[in-house]
N, C-alpha and C positions, 0 to 999 in steps of 0.2 A: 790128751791133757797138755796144758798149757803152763812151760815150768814159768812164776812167778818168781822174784827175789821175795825173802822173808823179813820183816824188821820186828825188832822190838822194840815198843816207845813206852819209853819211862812214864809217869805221868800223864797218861793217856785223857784224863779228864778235863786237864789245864788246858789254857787258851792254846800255849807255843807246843804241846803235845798233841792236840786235837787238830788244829791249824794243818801240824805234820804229816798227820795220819791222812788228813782229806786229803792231801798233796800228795802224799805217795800213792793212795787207793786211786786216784786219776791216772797215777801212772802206772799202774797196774798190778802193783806191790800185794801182798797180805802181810798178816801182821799180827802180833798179841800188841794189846794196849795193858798198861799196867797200869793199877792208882791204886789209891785207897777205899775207896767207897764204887764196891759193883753195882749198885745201882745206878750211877753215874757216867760209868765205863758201858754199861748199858747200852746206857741213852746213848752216849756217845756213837755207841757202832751201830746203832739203829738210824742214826742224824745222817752220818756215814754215805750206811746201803742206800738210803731213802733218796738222797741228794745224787748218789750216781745213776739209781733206775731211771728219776724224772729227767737224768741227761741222757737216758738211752745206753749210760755203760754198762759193766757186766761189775755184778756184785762180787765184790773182794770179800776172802773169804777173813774175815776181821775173832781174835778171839779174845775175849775180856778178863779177864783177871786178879781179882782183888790181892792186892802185895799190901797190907799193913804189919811195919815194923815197927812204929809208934811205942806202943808200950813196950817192947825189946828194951833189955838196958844191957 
């Protein structure tokens, strides 16, 4: 087994969140994505794996997470 560093990114669904995650998952990171909307965060780590297998990398293991605090007061 291959230790990985771990991140967690905020915002996982947004462009400067998403952007991040492809950027670390190239370099060999795993990671929880966090947003609002798991549908979204989904997509996002499906976008992810898809984009690194057509490069031949090894799929990062990516985990999704829905974090809404919206209606929290």
């Amino acid at each position: 087994m291959v230790d990985r560093p771990t991140v967690l990114i905020a915002g996982g669904n947004g462009n400067v969140g998403g952007g991040a995650a492809m950027e670390l998952a190239r370099r060999g990171a795993q990671f929880v994505l966090l947003g609002r909307k798991s549908n979204t965060l989904d997509a996002r780590a499906d976008r992810i794996r898809d984009e690194l297998a057509g490069q031949g990398g090894d799929a990062p293991l990516i985990q999704a997470l829905e974090a809404d605090l919206s209606d929290q007061v």
